[in-house]
C-alpha positions in Angstrom: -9.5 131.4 -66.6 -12.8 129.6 -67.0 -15.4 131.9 -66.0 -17.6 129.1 -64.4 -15.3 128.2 -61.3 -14.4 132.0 -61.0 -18.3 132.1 -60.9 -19.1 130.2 -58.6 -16.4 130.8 -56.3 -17.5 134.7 -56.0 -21.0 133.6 -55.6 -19.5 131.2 -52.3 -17.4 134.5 -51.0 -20.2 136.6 -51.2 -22.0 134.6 -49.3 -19.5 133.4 -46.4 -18.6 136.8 -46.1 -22.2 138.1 -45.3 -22.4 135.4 -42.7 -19.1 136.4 -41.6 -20.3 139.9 -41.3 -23.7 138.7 -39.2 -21.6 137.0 -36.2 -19.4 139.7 -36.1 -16.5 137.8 -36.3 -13.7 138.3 -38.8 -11.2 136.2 -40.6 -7.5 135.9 -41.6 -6.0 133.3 -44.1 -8.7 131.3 -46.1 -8.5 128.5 -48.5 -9.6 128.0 -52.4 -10.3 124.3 -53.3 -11.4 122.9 -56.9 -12.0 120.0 -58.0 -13.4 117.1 -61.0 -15.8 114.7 -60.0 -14.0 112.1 -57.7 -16.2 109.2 -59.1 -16.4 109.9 -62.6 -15.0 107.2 -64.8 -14.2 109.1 -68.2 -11.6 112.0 -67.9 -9.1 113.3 -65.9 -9.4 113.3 -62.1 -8.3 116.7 -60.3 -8.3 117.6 -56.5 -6.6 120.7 -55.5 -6.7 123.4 -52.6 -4.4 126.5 -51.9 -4.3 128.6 -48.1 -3.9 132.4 -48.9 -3.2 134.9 -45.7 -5.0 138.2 -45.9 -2.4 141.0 -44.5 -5.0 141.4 -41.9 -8.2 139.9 -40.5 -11.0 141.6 -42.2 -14.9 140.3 -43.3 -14.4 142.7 -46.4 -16.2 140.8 -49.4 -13.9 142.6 -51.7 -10.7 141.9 -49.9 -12.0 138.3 -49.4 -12.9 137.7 -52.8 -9.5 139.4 -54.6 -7.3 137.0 -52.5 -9.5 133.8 -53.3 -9.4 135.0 -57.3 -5.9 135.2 -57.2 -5.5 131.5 -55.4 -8.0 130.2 -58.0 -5.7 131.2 -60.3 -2.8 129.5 -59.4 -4.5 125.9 -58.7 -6.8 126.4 -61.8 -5.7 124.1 -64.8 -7.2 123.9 -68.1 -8.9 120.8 -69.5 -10.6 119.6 -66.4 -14.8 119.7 -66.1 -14.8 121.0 -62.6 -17.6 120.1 -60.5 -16.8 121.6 -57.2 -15.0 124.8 -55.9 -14.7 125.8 -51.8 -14.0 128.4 -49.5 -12.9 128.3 -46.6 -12.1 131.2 -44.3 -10.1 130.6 -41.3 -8.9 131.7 -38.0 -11.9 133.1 -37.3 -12.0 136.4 -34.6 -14.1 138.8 -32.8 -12.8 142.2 -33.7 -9.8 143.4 -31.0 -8.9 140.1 -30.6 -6.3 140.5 -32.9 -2.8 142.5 -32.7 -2.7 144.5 -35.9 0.6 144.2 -38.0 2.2 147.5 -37.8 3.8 146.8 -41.1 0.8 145.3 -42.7 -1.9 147.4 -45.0 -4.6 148.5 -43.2 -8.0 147.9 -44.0 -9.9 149.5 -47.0 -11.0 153.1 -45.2 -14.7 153.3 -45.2 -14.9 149.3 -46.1 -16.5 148.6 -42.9 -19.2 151.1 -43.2 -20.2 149.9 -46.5 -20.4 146.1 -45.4 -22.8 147.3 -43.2 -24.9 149.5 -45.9 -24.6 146.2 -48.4 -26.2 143.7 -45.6 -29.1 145.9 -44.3 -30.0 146.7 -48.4 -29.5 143.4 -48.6 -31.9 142.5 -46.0 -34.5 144.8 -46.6 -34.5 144.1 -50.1 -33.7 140.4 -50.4 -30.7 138.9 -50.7 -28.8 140.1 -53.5 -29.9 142.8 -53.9 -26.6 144.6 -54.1 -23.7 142.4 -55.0 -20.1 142.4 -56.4 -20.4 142.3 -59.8 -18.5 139.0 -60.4 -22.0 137.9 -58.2 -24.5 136.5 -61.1 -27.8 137.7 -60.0 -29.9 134.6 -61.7 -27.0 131.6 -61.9 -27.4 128.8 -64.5 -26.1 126.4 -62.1 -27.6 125.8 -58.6 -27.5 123.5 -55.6 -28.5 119.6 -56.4 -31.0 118.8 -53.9 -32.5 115.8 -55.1 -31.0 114.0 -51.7 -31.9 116.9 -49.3 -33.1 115.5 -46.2 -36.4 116.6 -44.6 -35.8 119.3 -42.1 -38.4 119.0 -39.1 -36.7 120.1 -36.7 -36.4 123.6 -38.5 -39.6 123.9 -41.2 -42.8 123.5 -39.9 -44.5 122.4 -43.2 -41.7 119.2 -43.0 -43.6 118.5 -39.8 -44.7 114.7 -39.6 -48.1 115.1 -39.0 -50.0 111.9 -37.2 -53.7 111.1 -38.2 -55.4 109.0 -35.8 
């Protein structure tokens, strides 16, 4: 497998699973998408997604991330310049909410406790602090934001200003 959509898709995990984590809320089956660019003219087009089930809701970066690896793997095809993966977790719940499946694995022991050590480094240090290890701490790729909208509803220095 091409390490850049295995990349980037750990970097998008690690990410939705911290802000799972911060509205206490877990989640159940998720979904990997990749795909080419749509408009490009020269090469071959490629659109695919895949819905995995965890055995049992969790907000577990590592459980979350080892289920979306292995769905990467099976839409991933060779040969394609890939210009976007997703994730997308699913079903979202409050803790106790959920039934557990008798017959279903139970959860990492300890993974909940560590979650919570991870964010509040995390937080106290700066985001990314501590990561998986998949997690690039300085990506060469990055958001395009050349059409970012101004935000003055939410940044004060993207405040119109009125001089009279």
């Amino acid at each position: 497998m091409v390490l850049g959509p295995a990349t980037k898709l750990a970097a998008y995990v690690s990410r939705a699973a911290e802000k799972l984590r911060s509205q206490g809320s877990l989640c159940q089956p998720l979904q990997v998408g990749l795909q080419t660019q749509l408009a490009e003219r020269e090469g071959p087009r490629f659109c695919e997604a895949i819905t995995l089930a965890l055995p049992a809701p969790t907000n577990d970066t590592r459980a979350i991330l080892a289920l979306a690896q292995r769905g990467l793997g099976e839409i991933y095809r060779p040969g394609y310049r890939f210009s976007k993966c997703s994730i997308l977790l699913m079903d979202l719940c409050q803790p106790g909410e959920v039934t557990p499946d008798l017959l279903a694995p139970t959860q990492r022991r300890g993974a909940e406790r560590l979650m919570q050590v991870v964010d509040r480094i995390n937080q106290r240090e700066g985001r990314g602090t501590v990561r998986i290890g998949r997690v690039s701490g300085a990506p060469a790729w990055s958001m395009r934001r050349e059409m970012l909208s101004p935000r003055f509803t939410t940044r004060w220095e993207e405040v119109i200003g009125v001089r009279g």
